[in-house]
C-alpha positions in Angstrom: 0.0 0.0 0.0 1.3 3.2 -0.6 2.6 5.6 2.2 -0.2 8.4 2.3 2.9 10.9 3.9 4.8 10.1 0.8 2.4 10.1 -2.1 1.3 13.1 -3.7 -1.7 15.1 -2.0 -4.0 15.8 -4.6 -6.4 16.9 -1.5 -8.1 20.4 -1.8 -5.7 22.9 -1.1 -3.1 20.2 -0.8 -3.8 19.7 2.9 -2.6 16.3 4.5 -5.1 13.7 3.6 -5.8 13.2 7.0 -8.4 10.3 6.4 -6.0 8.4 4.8 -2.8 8.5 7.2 -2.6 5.8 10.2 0.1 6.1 12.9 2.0 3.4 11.5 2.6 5.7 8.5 4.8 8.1 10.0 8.1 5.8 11.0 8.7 5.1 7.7 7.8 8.4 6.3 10.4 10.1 8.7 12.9 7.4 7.5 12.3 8.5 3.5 12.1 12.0 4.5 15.6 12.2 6.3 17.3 10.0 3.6 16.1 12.4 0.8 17.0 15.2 3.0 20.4 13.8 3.6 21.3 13.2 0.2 20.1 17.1 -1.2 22.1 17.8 2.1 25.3 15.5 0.7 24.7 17.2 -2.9 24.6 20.7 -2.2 27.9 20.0 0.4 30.2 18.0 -2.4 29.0 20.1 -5.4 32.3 20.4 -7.6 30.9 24.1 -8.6 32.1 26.7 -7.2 29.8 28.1 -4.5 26.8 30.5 -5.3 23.6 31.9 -3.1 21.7 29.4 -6.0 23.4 26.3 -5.5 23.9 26.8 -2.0 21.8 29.1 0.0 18.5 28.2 -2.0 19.4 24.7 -2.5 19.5 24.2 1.5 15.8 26.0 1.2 14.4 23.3 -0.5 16.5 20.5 1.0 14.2 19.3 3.6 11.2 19.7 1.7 9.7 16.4 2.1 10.8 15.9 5.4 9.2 19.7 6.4 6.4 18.2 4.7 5.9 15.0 7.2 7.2 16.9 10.4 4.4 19.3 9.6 1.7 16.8 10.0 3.0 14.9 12.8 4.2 17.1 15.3 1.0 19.1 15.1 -0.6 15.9 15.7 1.4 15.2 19.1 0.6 18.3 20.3 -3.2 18.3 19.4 -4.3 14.9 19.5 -1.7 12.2 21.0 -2.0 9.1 20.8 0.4 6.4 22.6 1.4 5.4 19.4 2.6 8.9 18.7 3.8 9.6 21.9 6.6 6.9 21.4 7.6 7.7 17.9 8.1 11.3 19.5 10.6 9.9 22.0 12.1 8.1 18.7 12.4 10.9 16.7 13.7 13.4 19.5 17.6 11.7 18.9 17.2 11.1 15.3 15.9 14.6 14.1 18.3 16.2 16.7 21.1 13.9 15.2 20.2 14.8 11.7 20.5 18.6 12.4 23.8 18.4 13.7 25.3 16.4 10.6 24.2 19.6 8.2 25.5 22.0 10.9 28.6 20.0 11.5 29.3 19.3 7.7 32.8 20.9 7.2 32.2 20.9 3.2 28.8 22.8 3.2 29.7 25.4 6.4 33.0 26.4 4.0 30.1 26.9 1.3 28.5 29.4 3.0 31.8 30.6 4.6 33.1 31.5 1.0 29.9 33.2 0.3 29.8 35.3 3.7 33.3 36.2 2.7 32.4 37.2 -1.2 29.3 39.1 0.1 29.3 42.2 -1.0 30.4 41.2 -4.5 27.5 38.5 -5.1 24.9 41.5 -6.3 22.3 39.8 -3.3 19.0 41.7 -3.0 18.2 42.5 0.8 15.9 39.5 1.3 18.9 37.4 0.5 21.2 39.2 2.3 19.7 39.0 5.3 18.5 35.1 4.5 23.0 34.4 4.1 23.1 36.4 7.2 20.8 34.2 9.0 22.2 30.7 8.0 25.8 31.6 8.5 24.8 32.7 12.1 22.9 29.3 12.4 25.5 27.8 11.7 28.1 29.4 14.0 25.5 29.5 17.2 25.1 25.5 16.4 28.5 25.0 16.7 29.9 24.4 13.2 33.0 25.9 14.1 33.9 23.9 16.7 36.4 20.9 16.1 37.5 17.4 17.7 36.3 16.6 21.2 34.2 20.3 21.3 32.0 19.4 18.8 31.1 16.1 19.4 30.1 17.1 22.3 28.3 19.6 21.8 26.2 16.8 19.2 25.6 15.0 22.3 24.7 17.8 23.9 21.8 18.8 21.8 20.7 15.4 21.0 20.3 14.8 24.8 18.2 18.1 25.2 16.0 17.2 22.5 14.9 14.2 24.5 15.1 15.9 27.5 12.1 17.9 26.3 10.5 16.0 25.0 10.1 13.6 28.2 9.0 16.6 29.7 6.2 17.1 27.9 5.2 14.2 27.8 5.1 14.3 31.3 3.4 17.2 32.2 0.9 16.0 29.5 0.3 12.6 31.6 -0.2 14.7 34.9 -2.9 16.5 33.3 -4.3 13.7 32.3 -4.6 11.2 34.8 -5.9 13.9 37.6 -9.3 14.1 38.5 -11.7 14.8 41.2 -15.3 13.6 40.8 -17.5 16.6 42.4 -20.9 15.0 44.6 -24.0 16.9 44.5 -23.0 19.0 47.9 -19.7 20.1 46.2 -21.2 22.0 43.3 -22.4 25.3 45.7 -22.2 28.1 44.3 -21.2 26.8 40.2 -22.4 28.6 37.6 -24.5 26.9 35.1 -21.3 26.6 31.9 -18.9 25.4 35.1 -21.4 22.7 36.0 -21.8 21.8 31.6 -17.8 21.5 31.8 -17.0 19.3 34.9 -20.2 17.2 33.3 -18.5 17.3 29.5 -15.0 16.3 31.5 -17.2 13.2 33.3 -18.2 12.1 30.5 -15.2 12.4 28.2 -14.4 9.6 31.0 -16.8 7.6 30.5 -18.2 8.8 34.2 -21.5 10.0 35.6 -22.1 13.4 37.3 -19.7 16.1 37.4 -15.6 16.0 37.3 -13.0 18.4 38.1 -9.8 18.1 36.0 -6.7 20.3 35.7 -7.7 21.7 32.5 -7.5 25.4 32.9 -10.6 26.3 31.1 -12.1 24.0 34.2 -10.1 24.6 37.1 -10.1 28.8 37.0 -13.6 28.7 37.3 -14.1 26.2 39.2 -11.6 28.2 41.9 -13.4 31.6 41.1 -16.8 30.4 41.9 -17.1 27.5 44.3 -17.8 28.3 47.9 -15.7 25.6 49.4 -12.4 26.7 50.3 -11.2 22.9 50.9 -12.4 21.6 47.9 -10.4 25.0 46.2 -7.2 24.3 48.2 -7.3 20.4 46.7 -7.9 22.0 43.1 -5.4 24.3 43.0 -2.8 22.2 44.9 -3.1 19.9 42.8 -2.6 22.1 39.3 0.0 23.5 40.9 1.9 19.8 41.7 2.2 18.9 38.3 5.5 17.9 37.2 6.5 17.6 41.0 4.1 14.5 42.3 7.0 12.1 42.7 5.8 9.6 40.4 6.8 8.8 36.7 6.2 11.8 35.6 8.3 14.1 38.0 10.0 16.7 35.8 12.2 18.0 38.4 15.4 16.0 38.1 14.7 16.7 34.0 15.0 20.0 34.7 17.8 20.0 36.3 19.5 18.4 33.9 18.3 20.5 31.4 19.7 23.4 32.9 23.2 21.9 33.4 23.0 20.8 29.4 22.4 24.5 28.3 25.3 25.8 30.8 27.5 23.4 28.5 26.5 24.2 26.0 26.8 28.2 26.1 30.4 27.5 27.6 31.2 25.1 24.8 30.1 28.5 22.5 31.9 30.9 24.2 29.4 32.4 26.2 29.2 33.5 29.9 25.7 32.2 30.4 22.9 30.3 28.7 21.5 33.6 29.0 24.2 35.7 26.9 24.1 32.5 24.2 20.3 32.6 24.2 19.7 36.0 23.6 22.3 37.5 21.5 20.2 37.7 18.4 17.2 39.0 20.3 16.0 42.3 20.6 16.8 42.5 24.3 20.2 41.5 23.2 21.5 40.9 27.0 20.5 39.4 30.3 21.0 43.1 31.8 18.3 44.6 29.4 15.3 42.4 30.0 15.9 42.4 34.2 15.9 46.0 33.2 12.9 45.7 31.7 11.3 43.2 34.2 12.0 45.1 37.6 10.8 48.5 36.0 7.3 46.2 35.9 7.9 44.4 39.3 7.7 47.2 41.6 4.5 48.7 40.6 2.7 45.6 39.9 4.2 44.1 43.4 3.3 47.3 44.9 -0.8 46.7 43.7 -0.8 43.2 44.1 -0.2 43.7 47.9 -3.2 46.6 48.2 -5.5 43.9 46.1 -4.5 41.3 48.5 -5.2 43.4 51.5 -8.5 43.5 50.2 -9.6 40.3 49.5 -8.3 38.8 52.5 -10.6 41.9 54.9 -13.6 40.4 52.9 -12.3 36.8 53.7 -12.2 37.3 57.3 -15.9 39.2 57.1 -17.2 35.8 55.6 -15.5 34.5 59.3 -12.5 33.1 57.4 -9.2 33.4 59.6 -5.9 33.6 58.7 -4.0 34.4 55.6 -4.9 34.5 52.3 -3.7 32.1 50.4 -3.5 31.3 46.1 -6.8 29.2 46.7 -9.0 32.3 48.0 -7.6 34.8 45.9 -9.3 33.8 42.7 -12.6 33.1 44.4 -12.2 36.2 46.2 -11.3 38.7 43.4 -14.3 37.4 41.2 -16.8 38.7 44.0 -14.7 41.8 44.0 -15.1 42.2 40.6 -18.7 41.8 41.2 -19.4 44.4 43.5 -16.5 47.1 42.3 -17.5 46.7 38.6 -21.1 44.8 38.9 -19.2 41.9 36.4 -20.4 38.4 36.8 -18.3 36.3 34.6 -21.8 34.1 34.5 -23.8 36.5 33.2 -21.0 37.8 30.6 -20.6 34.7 29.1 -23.7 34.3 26.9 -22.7 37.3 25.0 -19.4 35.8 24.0 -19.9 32.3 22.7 -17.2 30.7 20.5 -19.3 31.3 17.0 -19.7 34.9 18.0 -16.1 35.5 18.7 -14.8 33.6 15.9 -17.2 36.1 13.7 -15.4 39.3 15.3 -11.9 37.9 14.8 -12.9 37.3 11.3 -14.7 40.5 10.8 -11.7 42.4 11.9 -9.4 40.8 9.8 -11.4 41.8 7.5 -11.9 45.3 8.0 -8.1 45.5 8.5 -6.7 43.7 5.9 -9.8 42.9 3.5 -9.5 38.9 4.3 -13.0 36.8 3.9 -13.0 33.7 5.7 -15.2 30.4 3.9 -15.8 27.4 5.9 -14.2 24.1 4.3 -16.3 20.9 4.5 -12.6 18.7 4.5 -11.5 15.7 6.4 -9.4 17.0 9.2 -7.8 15.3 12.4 -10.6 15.5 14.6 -14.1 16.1 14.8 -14.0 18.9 16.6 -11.0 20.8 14.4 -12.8 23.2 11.6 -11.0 24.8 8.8 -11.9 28.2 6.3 -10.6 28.7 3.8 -8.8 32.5 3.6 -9.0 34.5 0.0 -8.3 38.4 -0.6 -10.0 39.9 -3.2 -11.1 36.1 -5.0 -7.4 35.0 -4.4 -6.4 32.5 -2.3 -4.2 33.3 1.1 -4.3 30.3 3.2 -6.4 27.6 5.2 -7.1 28.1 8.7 -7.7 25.8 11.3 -9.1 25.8 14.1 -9.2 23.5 16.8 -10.3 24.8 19.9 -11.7 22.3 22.7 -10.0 21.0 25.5 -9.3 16.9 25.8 -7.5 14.2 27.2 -5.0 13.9 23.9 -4.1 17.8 23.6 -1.4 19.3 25.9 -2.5 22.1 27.8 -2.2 26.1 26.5 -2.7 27.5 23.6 -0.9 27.8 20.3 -0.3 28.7 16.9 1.9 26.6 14.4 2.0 25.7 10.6 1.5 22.5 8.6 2.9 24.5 5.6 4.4 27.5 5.6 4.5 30.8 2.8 7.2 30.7 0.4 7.7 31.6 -3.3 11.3 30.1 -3.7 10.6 26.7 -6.0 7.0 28.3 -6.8 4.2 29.9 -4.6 3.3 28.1 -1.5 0.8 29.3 0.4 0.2 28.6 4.1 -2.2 26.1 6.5 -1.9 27.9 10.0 -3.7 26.1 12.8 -4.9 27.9 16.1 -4.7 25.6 19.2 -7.2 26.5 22.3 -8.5 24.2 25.2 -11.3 26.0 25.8 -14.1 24.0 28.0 -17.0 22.5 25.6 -20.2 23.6 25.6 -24.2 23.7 23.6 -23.4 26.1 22.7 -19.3 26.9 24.1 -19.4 29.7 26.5 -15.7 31.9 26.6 -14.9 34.1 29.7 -13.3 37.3 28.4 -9.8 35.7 28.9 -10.8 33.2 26.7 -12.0 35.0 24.2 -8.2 37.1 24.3 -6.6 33.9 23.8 -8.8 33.2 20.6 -7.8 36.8 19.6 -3.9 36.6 20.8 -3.7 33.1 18.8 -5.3 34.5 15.8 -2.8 37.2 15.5 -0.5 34.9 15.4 -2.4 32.8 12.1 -2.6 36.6 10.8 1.5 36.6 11.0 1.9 33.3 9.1 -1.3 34.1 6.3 0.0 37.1 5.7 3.8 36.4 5.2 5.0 37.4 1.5 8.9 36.6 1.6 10.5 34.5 -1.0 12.3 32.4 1.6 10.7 30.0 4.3 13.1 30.9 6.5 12.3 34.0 7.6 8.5 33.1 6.4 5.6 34.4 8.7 6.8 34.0 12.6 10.4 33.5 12.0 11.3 36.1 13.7 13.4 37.1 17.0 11.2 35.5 19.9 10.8 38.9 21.7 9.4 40.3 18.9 6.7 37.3 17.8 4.5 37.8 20.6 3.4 41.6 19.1 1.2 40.4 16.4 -0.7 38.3 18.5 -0.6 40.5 21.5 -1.2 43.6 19.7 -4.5 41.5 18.1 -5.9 41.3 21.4 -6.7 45.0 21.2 -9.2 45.0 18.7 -11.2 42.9 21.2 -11.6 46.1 23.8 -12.8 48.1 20.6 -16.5 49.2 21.8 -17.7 48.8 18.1 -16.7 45.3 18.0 -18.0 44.0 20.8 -21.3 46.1 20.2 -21.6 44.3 16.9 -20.8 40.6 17.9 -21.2 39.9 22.0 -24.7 38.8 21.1 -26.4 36.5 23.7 -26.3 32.9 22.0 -30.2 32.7 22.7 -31.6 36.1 22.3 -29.4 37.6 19.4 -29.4 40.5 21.9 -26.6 42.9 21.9 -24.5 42.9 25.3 -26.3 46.0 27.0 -24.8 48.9 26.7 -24.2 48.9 30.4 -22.7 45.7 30.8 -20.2 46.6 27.9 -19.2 49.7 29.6 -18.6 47.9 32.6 -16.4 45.2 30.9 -13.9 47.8 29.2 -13.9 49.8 32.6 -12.9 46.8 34.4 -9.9 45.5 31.4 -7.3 46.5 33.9 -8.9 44.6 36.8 -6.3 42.5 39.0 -3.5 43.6 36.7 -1.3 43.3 40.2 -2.2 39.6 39.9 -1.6 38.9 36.6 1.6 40.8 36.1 3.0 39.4 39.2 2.1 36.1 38.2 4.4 36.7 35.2 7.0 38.8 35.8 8.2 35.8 38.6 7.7 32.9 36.3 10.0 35.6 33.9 12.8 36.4 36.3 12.9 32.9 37.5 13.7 31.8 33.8 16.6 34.7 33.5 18.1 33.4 36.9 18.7 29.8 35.9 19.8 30.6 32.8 22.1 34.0 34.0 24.3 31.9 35.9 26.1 28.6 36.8 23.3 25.6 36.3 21.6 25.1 39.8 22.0 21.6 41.0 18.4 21.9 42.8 16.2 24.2 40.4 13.2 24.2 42.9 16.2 25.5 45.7 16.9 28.6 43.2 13.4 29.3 42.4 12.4 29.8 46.2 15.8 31.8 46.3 14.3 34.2 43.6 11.4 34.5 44.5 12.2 35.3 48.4 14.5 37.6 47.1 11.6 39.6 45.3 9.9 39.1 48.1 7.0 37.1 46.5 2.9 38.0 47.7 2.0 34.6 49.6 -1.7 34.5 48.2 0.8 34.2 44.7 2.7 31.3 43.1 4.3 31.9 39.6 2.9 31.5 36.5 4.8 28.4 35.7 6.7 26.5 38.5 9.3 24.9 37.3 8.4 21.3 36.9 5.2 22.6 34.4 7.2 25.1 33.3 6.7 23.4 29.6 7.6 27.3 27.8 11.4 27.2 29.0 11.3 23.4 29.3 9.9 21.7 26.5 12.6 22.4 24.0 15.1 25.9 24.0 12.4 28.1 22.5 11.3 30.2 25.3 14.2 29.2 27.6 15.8 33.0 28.7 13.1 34.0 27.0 9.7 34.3 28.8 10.4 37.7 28.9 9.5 38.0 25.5 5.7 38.5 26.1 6.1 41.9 28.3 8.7 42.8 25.7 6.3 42.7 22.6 3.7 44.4 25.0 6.0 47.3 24.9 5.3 47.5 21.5 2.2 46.3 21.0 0.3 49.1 23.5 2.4 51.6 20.9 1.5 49.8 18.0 -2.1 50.3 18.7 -1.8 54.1 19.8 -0.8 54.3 15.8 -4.9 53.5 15.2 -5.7 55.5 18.3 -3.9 58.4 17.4 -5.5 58.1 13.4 -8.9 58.4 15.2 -10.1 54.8 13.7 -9.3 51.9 14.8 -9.5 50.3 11.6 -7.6 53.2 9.6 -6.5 51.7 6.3 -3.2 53.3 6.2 -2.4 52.7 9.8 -3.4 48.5 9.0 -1.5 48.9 5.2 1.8 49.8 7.4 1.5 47.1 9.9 1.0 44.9 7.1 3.7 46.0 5.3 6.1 46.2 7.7 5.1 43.8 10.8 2.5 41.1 9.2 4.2 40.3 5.5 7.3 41.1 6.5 8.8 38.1 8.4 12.6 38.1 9.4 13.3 39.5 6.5 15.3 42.9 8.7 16.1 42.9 12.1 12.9 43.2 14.2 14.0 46.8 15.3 14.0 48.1 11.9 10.6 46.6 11.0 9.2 47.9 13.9 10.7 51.9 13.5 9.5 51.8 9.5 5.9 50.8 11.3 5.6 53.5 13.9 8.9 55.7 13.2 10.5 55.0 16.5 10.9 52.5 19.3 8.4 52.7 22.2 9.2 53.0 25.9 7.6 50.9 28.9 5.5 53.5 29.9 2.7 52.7 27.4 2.8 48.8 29.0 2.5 50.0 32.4 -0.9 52.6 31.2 -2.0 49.7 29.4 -2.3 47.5 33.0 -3.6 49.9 34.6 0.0 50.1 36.6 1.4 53.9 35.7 0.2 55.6 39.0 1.2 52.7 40.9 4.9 53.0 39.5 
């Protein structure tokens, strides 16, 4: 039978032929893919011409093409839908494709290639996109360690084949936590649920082939279930438990991975050159050094510290009115905080949420990119992955753009969070390919599903992302869409989020899913009055999960990473009623693989930028101004990595931003 990876995909829109591929596909795909790949590899390397950006450069594009092709398919498969099946061929592959990326980077014959070409530069008569594309791969190169001889760089090869496992366990890990916990709720432990939380924890039951209602540590379940129920015990096991994962002791304990995995990237910076991780990892970032984004962090710490203590001062006076003694503590403050928000702001997150169901929400996101960037959205009726994914296709003017998909329910088989990734990327180099972008989301199911406001900001940050890849129009996929510095990704998608506080958008689509009804004009004012509610909460719950990144990475490797993280965070001197973010041993952005590793930051750092970005509509008078949304296309959306992300940014707005419009935009300015 023939290989459905392998053979061509006459599908609409080429997309994977997902009814057709079985698990057992993928093994021997991977093994065609990396042969072929291998030998364009061993071509390009021991070509007897002399070297040119053609034969070399452009050759290495389209190298991998089959084996981008497979990898596309399968790894947003792991993520999304995992199977055991899958889960084990991931462990196999970590090694091999780790393995298979240090033989090109370590091929002497193919590094002198592009050596000879970095060296005849100026002389090759290179338009700026390739410039910047021979720019790029010769600093791949050096940061991977091609110029590194004898004992060095074998090492370093074991090095990186060792982290790519190393992740990947941890992962998989944190993905079994989250699936085996759960806590059935009897009838006396549902006081005080809303109606959607109640639909949820029965959804999760039944997902589980149980009766009645189920807690689980999905966080579309647990944050509501610890913002509305009225028993503080049954909170405490919730959140102790969401809080424990990675770190139970069992099988699945990541904390002796991380360790490792901190010791690894030490090596590996020294085997470089570098100080610190830190100094390897963000050289080629905007931030540039460690110095710069504590800089950056601490200017946000004090206020947001400073309001998180008021807020908690607060809530724990109306905890001891309700004749609760003692401290608060992270259990209450959720719970707490919601019936704050209640009474300062007259918001009930229960009555919000029939004006922002998924349908209407996925209309203004699409609406928007509309009005921005004239995109029309038409559902697909394709075989996809699972039921519940859902795909448009995206055309401008009658032309085709992309297909979107969207996959947004929480389950068993889908790690936790949400994302944004590519089956196939933009590219015109070998012909015009055009993208499939797929949005990620674990948002709790519903008849219809229900979003809190948060949610429906992660169906906007996500889709900013999608807008990053649809949008790309380089010639080269590597520096296609989001291939860009990773503290400067995080502004489309952040700066995205914005056009969900626009009045006129939420006027026109937070329709109750019954009525039709508009959101009353009350409730809506209420909403955008409250946006910088508990901003002391949130940004504290960052900016320590942030610092704690930069100090194990800053330094020597700790051998005990929990002992350092209680070290930083006592030093910052750490609200008790708040944990971090991301505790190490779940801490799956810095410890799944090396891309957000020294680089959490890089969310506050595109919020910099994004507030000022959207002062560019603000300050036009519309937020939809066409030349305003022609500019950020130009320069931000289509653009890619094709200049530094500094200079995209200052063609966009004509200067760089300072922190004061992220500290206006939480609400944190007068606290500063």
């Amino acid at each position: 039978m023939t290989n459905a990876l392998l053979a061509e995909w006459t599908t609409p829109f080429a997309l994977p032929p997902f009814g057709a591929i079985a698990d057992d596909d993928f093994a021997p795909a991977f093994d065609a893919a990396l042969a072929e790949a291998r030998a364009n590899i061993a071509a390009i390397a021991d070509s007897p011409d002399a070297p040119t950006f053609a034969n070399t450069i452009a050759a290495m594009e389209l190298a991998e093409g089959l084996l981008d092709r497979v990898a596309g398919v399968f790894f947003n498969l792991a993520g999304a839908d995992s199977t055991d099946a899958r889960e084990a061929l991931q462990r196999d592959l970590a090694p091999k494709l780790s393995a298979f990326s240090s033989e090109v980077t370590n091929n002497r014959a193919l590094f002198t290639r592009i050596g000879a070409l970095w060296q005849a530069r100026d002389a090759l008569g290179l338009d700026a996109e390739q410039m910047r594309v021979l720019t790029l791969y010769r600093q791949m190169f050096v940061r991977a360690g091609a110029e590194l001889e004898g004992e060095a760089a074998a090492r370093m090869t074991a090095v990186k084949g060792r982290l790519a496992v190393l992740g990947t366990q941890f992962s998989q890990n944190l993905l079994a936590d989250e699936r085996e916990w759960f806590h059935p709720l009897a009838e006396a432990n549902l006081e005080g649920l809303p109606d959607f939380v109640l639909e949820s924890a029965k959804a999760a039951a039944e997902e589980r082939g149980l009766g009645g209602h189920v807690l689980t540590l999905n966080r579309s379940l647990i944050v509501p279930f610890l913002q509305f129920s009225a028993r503080r015990d049954l909170r405490q096991l919730a959140y102790e438990a969401w809080v424990a994962r990675g770190a139970n002791g069992n099988a699945s304990d990541n904390r002796a991975i991380a360790a490792e995995i901190l010791a690894l990237r030490a090596e590996r910076a020294a085997l470089l050159g570098y100080a610190s991780f830190a100094d390897y990892k963000l050289e080629p970032e905007m931030a540039k050094t460690p110095g710069a984004v504590r800089d950056l962090l601490m200017r946000v710490w004090v206020p947001a510290k400073a309001r998180a203590l008021a807020d908690a001062a607060v809530l724990e006076g109306m905890m001891h009115a309700d004749g609760v003694n003692g401290n608060l503590e992270p259990w209450d403050w959720r719970y707490y905080s919601e019936r704050r928000r209640k009474a300062e702001h007259d918001l009930d997150e229960a009555a919000l949420k029939p004006y922002l169901s998924l349908e209407a929400m996925l209309g203004a996101q699409f609406d928007c990119a509309n009005r921005l960037f004239g995109l029309e959205f038409r559902a697909l009726d394709v075989p996809l992955y699972h039921p519940d994914a859902r795909a448009w296709e995206v055309t401008r003017g009658g032309a085709h753009v992309a297909v979107f998909i969207g996959d947004y329910f929480a389950r068993a088989s889908k790690r936790s969070g949400a994302w944004c990734s590519a089956m196939r990327s933009q590219r015109k180099l070998g012909g015009e390919v055009r993208p499939v972008v797929v949005n990620v989301c674990n948002f709790a199911k519903g008849s219809p599903a229900l979003l809190s406001y948060d949610d429906a900001r992660t169906l906007f940050h996500e889709f900013g992302h999608a807008l990053h890849q649809m949008l790309s129009d380089v010639t080269h996929g590597f520096i296609s869409g989001t291939s860009v510095a990773r503290d400067f990704v995080e502004l489309p998608s952040q700066l995205y989020e914005h056009w969900l506080e626009v009045p006129e958008v939420l006027a026109k689509h937070a329709r109750h899913w019954q009525t039709g009804e508009p959101m009353p004009l009350a409730m809506l004012e209420r909403l955008l009055a409250a946006g910088t509610y508990d901003q002391g909460f949130g940004t504290v719950e960052f900016v320590s999960s942030a610092l704690v990144d930069l100090a194990f990475h800053e330094g020597a490797a700790p051998a005990d990473p929990m002992t350092m993280q209680a070290e930083v965070l006592d030093a910052l001197g750490m609200p008790r009623a708040i944990r971090m973010r991301h505790a190490t041993p779940h801490f799956a952005h810095i410890f799944s693989g090396d891309g957000y590793s020294s680089g959490y930051y890089s969310y506050m750092w595109s919020e910099v930028m994004d507030a000022d970005a959207f002062a560019a509509f603000e300050e036009a008078g519309d937020p939809f101004d066409p030349e305003v949304a022609a500019r950020l296309e130009r320069f931000i959306l289509s653009a890619g990595g094709s200049q530094e992300a500094e200079a995209l940014y200052t063609q966009f707005r004509g200067r760089m931003p300072g922190v004061e419009a992220l500290l206006k935009g939480r609400g944190l300015l007068d606290a500063a």
